[in-house]
N, C-alpha and C positions, 0 to 999 in steps of 0.2 A: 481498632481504627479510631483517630482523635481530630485529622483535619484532612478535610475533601474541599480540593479546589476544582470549579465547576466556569469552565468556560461557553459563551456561548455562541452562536451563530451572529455575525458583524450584522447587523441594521434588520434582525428579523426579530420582531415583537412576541410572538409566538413563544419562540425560544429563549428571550430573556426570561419572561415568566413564567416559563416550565423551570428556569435555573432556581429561581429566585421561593417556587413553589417546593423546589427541592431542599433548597437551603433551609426552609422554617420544618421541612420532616427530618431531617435531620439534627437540627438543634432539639426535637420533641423524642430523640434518639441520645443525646445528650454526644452528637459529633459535631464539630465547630467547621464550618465552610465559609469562602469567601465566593463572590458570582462575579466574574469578568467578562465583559465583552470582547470577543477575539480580537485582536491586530494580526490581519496577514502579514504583515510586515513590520521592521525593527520602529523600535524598541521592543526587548521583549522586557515585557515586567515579571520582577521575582515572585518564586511563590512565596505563600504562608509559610514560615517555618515550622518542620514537623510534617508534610504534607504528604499521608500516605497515598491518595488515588487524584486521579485526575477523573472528570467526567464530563465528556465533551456533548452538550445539548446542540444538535446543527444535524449537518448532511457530512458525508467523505471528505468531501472539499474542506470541512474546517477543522476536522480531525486531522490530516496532513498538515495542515497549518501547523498546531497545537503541535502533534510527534516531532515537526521539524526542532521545533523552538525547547521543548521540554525532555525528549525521548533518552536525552544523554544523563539525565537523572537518576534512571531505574524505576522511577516510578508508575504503576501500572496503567492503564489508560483505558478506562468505560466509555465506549460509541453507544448516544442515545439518538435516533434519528428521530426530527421532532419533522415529520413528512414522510417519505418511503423507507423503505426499508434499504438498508445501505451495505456494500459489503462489508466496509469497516465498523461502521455504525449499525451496529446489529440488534439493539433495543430499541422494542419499538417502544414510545414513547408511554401507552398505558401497560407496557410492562416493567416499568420503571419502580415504582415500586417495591413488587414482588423480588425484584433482582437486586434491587438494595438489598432488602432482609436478609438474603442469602449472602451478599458480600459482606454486609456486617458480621455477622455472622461466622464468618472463614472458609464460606463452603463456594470455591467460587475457582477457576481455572485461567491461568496465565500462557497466553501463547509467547515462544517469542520468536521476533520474524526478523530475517537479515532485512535490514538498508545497506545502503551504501552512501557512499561519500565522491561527490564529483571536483575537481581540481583544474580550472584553468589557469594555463603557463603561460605565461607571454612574456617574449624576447627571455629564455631563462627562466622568470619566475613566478608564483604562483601567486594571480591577483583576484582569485575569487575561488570560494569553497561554500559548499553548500550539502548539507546530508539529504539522502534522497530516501521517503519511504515510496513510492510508485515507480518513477521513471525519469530518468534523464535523456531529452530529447535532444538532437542535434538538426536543426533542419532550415530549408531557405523559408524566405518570409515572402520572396517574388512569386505569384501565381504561376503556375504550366514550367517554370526552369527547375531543373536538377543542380544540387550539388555532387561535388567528389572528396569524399570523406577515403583518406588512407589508414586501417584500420588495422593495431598490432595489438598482440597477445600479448603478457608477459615481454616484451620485448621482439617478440618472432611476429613478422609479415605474416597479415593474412589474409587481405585483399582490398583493390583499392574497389571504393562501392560508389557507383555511380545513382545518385535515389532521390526520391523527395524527403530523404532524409533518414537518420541514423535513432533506433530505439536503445538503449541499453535497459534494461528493468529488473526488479527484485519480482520472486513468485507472488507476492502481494500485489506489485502493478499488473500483474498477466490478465487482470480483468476490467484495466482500465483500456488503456489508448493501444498498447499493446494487442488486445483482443480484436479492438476494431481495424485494428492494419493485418490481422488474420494469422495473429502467434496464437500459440498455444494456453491452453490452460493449465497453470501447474500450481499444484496443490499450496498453500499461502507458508505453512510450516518447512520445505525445503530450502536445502542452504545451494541457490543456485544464482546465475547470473545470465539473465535472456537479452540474446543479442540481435533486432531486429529489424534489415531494411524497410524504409516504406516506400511500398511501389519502386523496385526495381531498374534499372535499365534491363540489368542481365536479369533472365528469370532465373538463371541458378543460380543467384542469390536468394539463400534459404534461412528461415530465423535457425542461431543455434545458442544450444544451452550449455552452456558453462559453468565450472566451479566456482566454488566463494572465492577459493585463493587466489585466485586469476587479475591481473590488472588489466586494463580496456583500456587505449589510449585509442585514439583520432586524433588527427591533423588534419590542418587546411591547408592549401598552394597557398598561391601568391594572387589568381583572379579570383580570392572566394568576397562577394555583396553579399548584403542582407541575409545573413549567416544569423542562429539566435540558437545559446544551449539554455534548453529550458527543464527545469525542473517541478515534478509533479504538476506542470500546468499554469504554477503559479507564479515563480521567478523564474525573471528572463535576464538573460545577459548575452551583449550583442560578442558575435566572433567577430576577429582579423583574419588578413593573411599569417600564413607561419603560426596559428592559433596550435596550442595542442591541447587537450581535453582528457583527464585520467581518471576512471571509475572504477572503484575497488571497495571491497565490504566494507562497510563503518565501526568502528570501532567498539559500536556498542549496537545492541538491540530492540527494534518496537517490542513492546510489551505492552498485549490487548487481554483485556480480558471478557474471556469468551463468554457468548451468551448464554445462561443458560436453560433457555426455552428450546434454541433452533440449533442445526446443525450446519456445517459448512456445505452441506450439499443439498441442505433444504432450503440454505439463501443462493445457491446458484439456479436451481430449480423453478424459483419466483420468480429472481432478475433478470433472467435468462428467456421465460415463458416457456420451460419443459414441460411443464404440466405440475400441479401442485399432488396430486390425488395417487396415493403409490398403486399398484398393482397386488392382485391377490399374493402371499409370497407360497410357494408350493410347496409340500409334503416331499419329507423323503420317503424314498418306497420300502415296502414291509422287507423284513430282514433276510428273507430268503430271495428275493426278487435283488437287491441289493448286492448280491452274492454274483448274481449274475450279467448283475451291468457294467458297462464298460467303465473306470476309470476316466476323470475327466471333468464329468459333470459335480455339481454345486446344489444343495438345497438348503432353503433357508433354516432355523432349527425353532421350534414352535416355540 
């Protein structure tokens, strides 16, 4: 590894100087980095040529940022959370370090996780695109009113949803906005596509999970106000009437590279408040007793 681009959280001090205290351990590594301070928004500035890792010093919020802007690269992407513990951003920050050595090193594991790409069409043709690593949200901006989102598969009707609004999500958002409107949790490495009213009119409208290869379109009538498809929280772009909206995998993949202290269900455990502390794990029983228990049961293996 010869150049680490190291962005950092916009207007947090903190975070600059954890970038900047990375950049001089690394040069004493003899790896050459540059430290940027993020722009959520365009322009995006090139990297260093040669740039094997990205390593994003912030929170979630500015990792998305970053994946939006860089992710079509290939290049792999270190979450250092310089504050909580994040689920993208899974280094805590005085593990930073330790975790370098090892990515130096080669000894280090890459996820890679579907995004997707959202497309709005108007009158015919497609006047904003945006990749999405969380969620592409469709929803009204008026307090207490419902929109009505006409919502097709591949082409095929599949209901029209009367809601405060329309979720589409990769398994990586299932833990953002997604979670809090009462989807599921799905595992971040699955190639799926969660499709999710919020707050219903109909209650049998229910989230459902979809394939990668699937297209999602939504349309608007002709009375839809204060309409907004937002992506990851962070662009927003106002709908029309006649608006149509197409989400489908992205052509390329986030690529995180995973922590290697914690596990993925040891950062849901924390952020979640399951309880940090495992439980005893129990004995399988002696070999004769085993002979005559029923099929079925699990023990752990010492």
């Amino acid at each position: 590894m010869e150049q680490v681009a190291i962005f950092t959280k916009q207007h947090k001090a903190a975070a600059w100087e954890a970038g900047l205290a990375l950049k001089d351990w690394l040069a004493r590594q003899g790896v050459r980095a540059s430290v940027t301070e993020n722009e959520p928004g365009p322009p995006v500035r090139p990297l260093p040529p040669g740039t094997d890792l990205l390593v994003v010093m912030g929170g979630d919020g500015t990792l998305l940022s970053v994946a939006r802007h860089y992710s079509h690269l290939g290049i792999p992407i270190l979450g250092v959370n310089v504050g909580g513990l994040g689920f993208l951003t899974e280094v805590a920050l005085e593990e930073l370090h330790p975790a370098m050595e090892q990515v130096l090193a080669g000894q280090f594991e890459v996820e890679e996780r579907l995004m997707l790409q959202a497309t709005l069409i108007r009158e015919g043709r497609p006047c904003f695109e945006e990749v999405v690593v969380n969620d592409a949200v469709v929803n009204k901006g008026a307090l207490a009113r419902i929109v009505e989102l006409t919502t097709w598969i591949d082409g095929e009707y599949l209901t029209n949803y009367r809601a405060d609004g329309l979720i589409v999500s990769t398994p990586t958002g299932s833990t953002a906005y997604t979670l809090s409107a009462g989807g599921p949790i799905v595992y971040p490495t699955l190639r799926e596509i969660l499709l999710l009213p919020i707050c219903p009119f109909t209650l049998s409208n229910r989230p459902i999970i979809l394939p990668e290869s699937v297209t999602v379109a939504v349309t608007l009538g002709e009375k839809v106000r204060d309409t907004y498809l937002t992506i990851d929280g962070q662009v927003g772009q106002t709908l029309g009437p006649y608006d149509r909206v197409e989400i489908r995998a992205a052509p390329h993949n986030l690529r995180l590279v995973k922590s290697p202290r914690r596990s993925y269900f040891e950062i849901l455990r924390t952020k979640l408040g399951w309880g940090t502390a495992a439980p005893p794990c129990p004995s399988p029983p002696p070999a004769e007793k085993a002979a005559a228990t029923p099929t079925g049961g699990s023990f752990c293996i010492p």
